[in-house]
C-alpha positions in Angstrom: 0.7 -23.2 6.3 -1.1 -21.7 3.8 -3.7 -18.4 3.0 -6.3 -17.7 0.6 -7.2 -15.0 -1.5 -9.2 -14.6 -5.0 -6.8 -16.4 -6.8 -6.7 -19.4 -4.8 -4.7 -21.1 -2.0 -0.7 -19.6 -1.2 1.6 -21.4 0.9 2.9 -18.7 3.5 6.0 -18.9 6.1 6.7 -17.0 9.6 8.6 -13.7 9.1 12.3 -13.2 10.3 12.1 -10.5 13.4 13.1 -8.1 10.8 11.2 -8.5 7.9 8.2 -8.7 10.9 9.1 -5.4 12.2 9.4 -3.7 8.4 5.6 -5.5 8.1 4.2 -4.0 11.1 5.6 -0.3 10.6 4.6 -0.3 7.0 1.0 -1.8 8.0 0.3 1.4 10.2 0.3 3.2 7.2 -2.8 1.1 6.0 -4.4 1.3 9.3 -4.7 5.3 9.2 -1.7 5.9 11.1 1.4 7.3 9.3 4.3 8.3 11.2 8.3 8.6 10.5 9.0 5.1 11.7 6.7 3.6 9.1 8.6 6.0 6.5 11.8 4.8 7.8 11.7 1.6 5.6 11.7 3.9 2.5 14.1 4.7 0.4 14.3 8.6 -1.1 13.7 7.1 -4.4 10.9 5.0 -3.9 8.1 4.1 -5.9 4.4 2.9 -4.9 2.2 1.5 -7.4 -1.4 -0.1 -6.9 -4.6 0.3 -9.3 -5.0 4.1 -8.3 -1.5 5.5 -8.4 1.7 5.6 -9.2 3.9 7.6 -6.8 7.5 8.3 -6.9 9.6 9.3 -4.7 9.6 8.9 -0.4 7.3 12.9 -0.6 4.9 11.3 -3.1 4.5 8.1 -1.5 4.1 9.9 2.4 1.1 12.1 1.0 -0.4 9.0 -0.6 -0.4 7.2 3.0 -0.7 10.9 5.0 -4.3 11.2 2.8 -5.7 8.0 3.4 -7.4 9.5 6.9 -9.2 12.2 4.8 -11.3 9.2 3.0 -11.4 6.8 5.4 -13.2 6.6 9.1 -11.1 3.5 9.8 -9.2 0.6 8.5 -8.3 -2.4 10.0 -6.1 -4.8 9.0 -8.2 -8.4 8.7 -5.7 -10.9 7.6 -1.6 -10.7 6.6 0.4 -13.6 6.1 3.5 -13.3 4.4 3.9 -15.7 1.7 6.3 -18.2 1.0 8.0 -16.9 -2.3 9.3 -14.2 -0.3 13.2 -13.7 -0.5 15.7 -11.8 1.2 15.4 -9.0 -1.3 11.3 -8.7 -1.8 9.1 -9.6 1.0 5.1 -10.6 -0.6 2.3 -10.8 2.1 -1.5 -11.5 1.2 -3.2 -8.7 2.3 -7.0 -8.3 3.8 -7.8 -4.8 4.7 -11.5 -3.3 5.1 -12.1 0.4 4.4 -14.9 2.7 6.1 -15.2 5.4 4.4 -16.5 8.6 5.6 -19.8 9.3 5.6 -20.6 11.9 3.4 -24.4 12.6 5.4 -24.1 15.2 8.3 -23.7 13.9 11.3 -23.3 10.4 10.3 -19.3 9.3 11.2 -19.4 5.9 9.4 -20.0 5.2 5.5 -19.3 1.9 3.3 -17.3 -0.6 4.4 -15.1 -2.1 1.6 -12.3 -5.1 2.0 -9.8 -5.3 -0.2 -7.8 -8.2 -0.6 -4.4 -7.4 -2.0 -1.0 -9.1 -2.9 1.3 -6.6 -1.5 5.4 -6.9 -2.2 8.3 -4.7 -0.5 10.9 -4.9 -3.0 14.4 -3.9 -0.7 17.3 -2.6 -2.0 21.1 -3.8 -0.5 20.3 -1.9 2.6 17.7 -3.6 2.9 14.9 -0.2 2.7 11.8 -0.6 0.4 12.6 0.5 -3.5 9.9 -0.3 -5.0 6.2 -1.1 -2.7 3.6 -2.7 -5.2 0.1 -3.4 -4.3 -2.0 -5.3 -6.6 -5.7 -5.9 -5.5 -7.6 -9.0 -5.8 -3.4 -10.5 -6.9 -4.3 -8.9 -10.0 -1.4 -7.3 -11.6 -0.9 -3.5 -12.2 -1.3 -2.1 -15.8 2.1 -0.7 -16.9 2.9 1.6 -19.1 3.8 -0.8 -21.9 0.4 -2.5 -22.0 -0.5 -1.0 -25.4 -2.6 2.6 -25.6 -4.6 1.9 -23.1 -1.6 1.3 -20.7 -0.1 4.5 -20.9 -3.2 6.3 -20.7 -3.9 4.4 -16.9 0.3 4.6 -16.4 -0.7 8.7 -16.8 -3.7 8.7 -14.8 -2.1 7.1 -12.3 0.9 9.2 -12.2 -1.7 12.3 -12.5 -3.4 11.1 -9.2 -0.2 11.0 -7.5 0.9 14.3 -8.4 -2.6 15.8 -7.6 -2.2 14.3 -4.1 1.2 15.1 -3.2 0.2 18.8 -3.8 -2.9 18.6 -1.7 -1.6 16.4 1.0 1.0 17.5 3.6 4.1 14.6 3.4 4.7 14.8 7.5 2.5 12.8 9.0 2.2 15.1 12.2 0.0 17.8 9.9 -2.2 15.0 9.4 
């Protein structure tokens, strides 16, 4: 079996029922609809990273997620397969997901759609919770810090962001 994305053609395999369940939890966070049972694969020292943030902790990370439904009118999930490089320790899934951002006329519910196609990767510590949660769009990968001057100034931004959000954005999902 295989899937596509920008970057060509990945062979993928079927999910264990647990690393399924940890997919489908974490995949109502995309779809607009945080709760404590998606959070529950965390650990307290997580870290999310994709092109706009960089967000540390399990607080940070649950207003990232918890602020999505102030954007967007929906999001539906399109396409994940998990892919085949996945281990016991860092699960990788290819990632179609299209946004519809809120319409910022009057009246008017619906805005823009936009998919994103992403590599995602859930990288699980010994007890098998998410440590580190990386999403890279179009499989490109995120800009680090040590990327030259230009990398730290996006590492900043992107730590920035998060920090703006978290204190704008409520971390329990039922005051969303």
């Amino acid at each position: 079996m295989t899937t596509t994305s920008s970057k060509g053609s990945h062979p993928t395999r079927t999910p264990s029922a647990s690393e399924q369940k940890l997919i489908d939890d974490v995949l109502k966070l995309y779809q607009l609809q945080p709760s404590e049972q998606a959070y529950s694969h965390y650990s307290e020292d997580a870290i999310f990273h994709d092109p706009v943030s960089i967000a540390k902790g399990l607080n940070s990370i649950k207003s990232q997620f918890n602020g999505m439904p102030k954007l967007f009118a929906e999001s539906v999930t399109e396409k994940c397969d998990m892919l085949a490089s996945s281990t016991s320790s860092r699960i990788e899934i290819n990632l179609t997901q299209k946004y519809v951002f809120k319409s910022p006329i009057p009246f008017k519910e619906k805005g823009t759609e936009k998919p994103v196609n992403s590599k995602v990767t859930f990288h699980l510590n010994g007890m098998g919770l998410i440590e580190r949660h990386d999403e890279e769009w179009d499989h490109e990968t995120n800009k680090q810090g040590d990327e030259g001057f230009m990398g730290k100034v996006q590492a900043f931004r992107k730590k920035a962001d998060a920090k703006l959000v978290e204190k704008t954005v409520p971390s329990d999902p039922s005051k969303v």
